[in-house]
N, C-alpha and C positions, 0 to 999 in steps of 0.2 A: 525219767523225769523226777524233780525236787520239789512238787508244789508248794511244799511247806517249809523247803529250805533254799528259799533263793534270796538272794542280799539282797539289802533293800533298794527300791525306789527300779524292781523290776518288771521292762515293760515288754508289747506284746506287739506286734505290726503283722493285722490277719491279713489286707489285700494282697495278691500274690502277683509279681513286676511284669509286666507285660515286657518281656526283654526288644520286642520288635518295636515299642515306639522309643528306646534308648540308641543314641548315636553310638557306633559300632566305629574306635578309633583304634585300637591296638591290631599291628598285623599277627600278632599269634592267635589262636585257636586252644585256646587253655581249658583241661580237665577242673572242672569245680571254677569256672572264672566269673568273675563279678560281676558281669552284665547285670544282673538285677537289684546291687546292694546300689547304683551307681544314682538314682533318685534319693536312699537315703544319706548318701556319701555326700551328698550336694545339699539337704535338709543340717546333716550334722555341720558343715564346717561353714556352712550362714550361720549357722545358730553361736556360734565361735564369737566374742565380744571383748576384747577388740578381732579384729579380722586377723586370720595367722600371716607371719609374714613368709612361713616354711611350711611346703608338706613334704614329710620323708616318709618314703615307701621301702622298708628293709627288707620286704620280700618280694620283688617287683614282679617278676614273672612278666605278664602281659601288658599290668601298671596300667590296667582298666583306669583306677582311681586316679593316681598321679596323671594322668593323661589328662583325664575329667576337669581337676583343678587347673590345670596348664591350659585347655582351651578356654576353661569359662571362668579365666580368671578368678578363681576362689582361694589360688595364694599366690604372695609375688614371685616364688621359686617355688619349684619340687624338686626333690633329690630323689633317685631312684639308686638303690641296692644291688647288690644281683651275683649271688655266690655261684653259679653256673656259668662256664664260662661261654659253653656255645651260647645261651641265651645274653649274658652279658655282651657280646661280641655282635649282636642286633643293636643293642642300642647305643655301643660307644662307636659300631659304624654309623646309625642314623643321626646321631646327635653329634658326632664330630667331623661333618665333612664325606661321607660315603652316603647319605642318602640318597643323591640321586644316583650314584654309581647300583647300587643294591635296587631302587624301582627299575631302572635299565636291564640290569638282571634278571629279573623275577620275570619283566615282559618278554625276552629272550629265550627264555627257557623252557622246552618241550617235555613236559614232565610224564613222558610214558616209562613202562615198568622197565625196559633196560636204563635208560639216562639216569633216570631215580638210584637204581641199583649203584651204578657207574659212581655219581653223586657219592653215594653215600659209602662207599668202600676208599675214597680219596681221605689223604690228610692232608688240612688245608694247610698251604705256607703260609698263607696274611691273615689277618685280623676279618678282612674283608670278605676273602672265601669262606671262614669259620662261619661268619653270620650268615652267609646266602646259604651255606649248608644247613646251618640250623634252622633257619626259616624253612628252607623246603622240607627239611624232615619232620618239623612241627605241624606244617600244612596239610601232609600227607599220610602221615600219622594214625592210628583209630584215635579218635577221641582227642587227638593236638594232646600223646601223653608225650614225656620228653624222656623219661626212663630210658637206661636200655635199654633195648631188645623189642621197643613199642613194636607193635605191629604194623604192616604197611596196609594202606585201603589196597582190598581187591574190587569189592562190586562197585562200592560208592553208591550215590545219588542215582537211580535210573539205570542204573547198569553200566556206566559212566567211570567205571572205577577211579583211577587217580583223579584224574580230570575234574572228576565229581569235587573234589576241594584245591579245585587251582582256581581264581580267580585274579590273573595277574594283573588287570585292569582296577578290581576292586585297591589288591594290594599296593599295588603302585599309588594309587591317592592317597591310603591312610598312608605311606610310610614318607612321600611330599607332604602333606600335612603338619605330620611333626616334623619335620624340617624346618616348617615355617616359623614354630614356635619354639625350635630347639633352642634359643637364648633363657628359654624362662626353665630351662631342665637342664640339671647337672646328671651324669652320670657315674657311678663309683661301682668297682667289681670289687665285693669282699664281701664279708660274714654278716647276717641281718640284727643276730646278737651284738655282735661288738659295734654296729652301727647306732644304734638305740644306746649303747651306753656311752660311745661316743659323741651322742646329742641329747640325750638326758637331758641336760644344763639348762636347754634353751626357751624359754617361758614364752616366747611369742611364737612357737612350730608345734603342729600339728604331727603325728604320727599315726599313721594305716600299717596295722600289723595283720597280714595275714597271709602265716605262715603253713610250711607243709600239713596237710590235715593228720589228725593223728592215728584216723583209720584208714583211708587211702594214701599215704602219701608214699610209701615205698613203692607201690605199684604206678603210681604215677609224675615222680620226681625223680631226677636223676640225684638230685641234694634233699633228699627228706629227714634226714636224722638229727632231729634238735629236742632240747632241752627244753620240755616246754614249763619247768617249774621255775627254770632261769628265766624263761622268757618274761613269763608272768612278773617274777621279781624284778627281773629290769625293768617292767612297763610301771611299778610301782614306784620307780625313782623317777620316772617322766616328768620336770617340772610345766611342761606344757598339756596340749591334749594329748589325748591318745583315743583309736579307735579300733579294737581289735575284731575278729571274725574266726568262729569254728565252727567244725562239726559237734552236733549236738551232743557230747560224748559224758557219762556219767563223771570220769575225770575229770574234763574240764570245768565240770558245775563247780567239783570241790576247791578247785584252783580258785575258782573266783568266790569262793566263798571265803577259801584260808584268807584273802587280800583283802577282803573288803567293797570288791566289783561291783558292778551291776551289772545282771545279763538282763537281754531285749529276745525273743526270738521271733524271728522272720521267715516266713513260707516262701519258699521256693521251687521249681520246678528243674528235677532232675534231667542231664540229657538222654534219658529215656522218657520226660515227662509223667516221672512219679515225682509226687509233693512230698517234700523233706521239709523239715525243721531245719536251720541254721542259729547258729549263736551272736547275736551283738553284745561285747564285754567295755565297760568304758568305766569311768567314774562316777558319769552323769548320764543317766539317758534319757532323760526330760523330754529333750526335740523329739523323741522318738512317736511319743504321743499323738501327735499328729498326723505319723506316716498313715 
């Protein structure tokens, strides 16, 4: 902790997010996923004046966020990111036409520990199989990590093992869902860096950065290796918003100090349910006040 060196106009959000009354819209299962930034993600980009016409998400992963703004209308587009290709490969099936092929799937399929195994030793020929693989492995997963080597659920839920996280009924709505809305979401598979400096420019976009953590993310990213002093310096060229998100790490404070940031921190509950500290990094975090 910096008590005495934090940039200024640094704020503090102590209530800690009830993630169960937040709508549950992405089908991934994501290590560290935003469930509960997703009340202030909706406080930040009302507080926005004029209203953004873009939100890009250049680390989309689950794209909690970008989902959020797409249903509840809080910008006229989202772009989503997404340098991994099996997870890329979920969303340019669901947002180009395979969405209902991929719900069809997901209800089809008998996720016991051979089929799983079977699954997942296949390489896929389409676009299409890539994403139902990667969904099932994210689903299935300890922890929804996307890593190599994640582990598979053996007990699961009740003794339930796999099963314990298949819900292909649940899945099948959220991923009809964004179907319905997939005209107001672009999707783009490339680097989150070169995407932020490739929209830089744009004074009326919004940008949600939040990228591989910098203490877990080799353990739980198949793409975790970034440059977070570039990062930071790219977001310093953002002529629009920007709203970034870390782990509470001694580095990070100095990063947003060298720039001239504001950090916010925000209680959250680990998925073990230990309270941790998170980071909000922005320019302004005024809105924050009221969380």
């Amino acid at each position: 902790m910096f008590p005495l060196e934090e940039p200024p106009n640094g704020s503090s959000s102590e209530a800690i997010v009830n993630v169960a009354t937040v709508p549950q819209r992405s089908p991934f299962r994501y290590p560290g996923g935003k469930t509960w930034l997703v009340p202030r993600a909706r406080m930040w980009l009302k507080s926005l004046n004029p209203p953004v016409d873009e939100l890009i998400e250049p680390f989309a992963g689950g794209a909690i966020i970008g989902l959020t703004a797409a249903f509840e209308n809080l910008a006229n587009k989202v772009t989503l990111i997404e340098i991994d290709p099996a997870v890329g490969a979920v969303w340019a099936t669901v947002l180009n036409g395979g969405g209902e092929w991929l719900a069809d799937r997901i209800c089809q399929f008998d996720p016991t520990p051979v089929e799983v195994e079977n699954l997942m030793a296949q390489s896929p020929d389409t676009l299409h199989d890539l994403a139902f693989q990667a969904l099932v492995h994210n689903r299935v997963s300890r922890g929804g990590i996307t890593a190599p080597g994640a582990g598979i659920v053996k007990n699961g839920e009740n003794g339930r093992g796999l099963k314990s996280r298949w819900y292909p009924e649940t899945l099948r709505r959220r991923l009809l869902d964004i179907v319905s809305i997939k005209d107001r979401i672009e999707f783009i598979a490339g680097d989150g860096l070169t995407a932020i400096r490739d929209t830089a420019h744009k004074p009326r976009a919004a940008v949600f950065i939040d990228p591989p953590y910098t203490v877990a993310g080799r353990r739980l990213y198949r793409h975790s290796e970034i440059d977070h002093e570039a990062l930071f310096a790219c977001a310093s060229t953002i002529r629009g918003h920007f709203l970034m998100t870390y782990d509470d790490a001694p580095e990070v404070r100095l990063l947003a100090k060298r720039f001239g940031f504001c950090v916010g921190e925000v209680r959250m509950k680990s998925t073990h349910h230990a309270t941790k500290t998170e980071l909000l990094i922005s320019r302004n975090l005024d809105w924050l006040n009221g969380a």
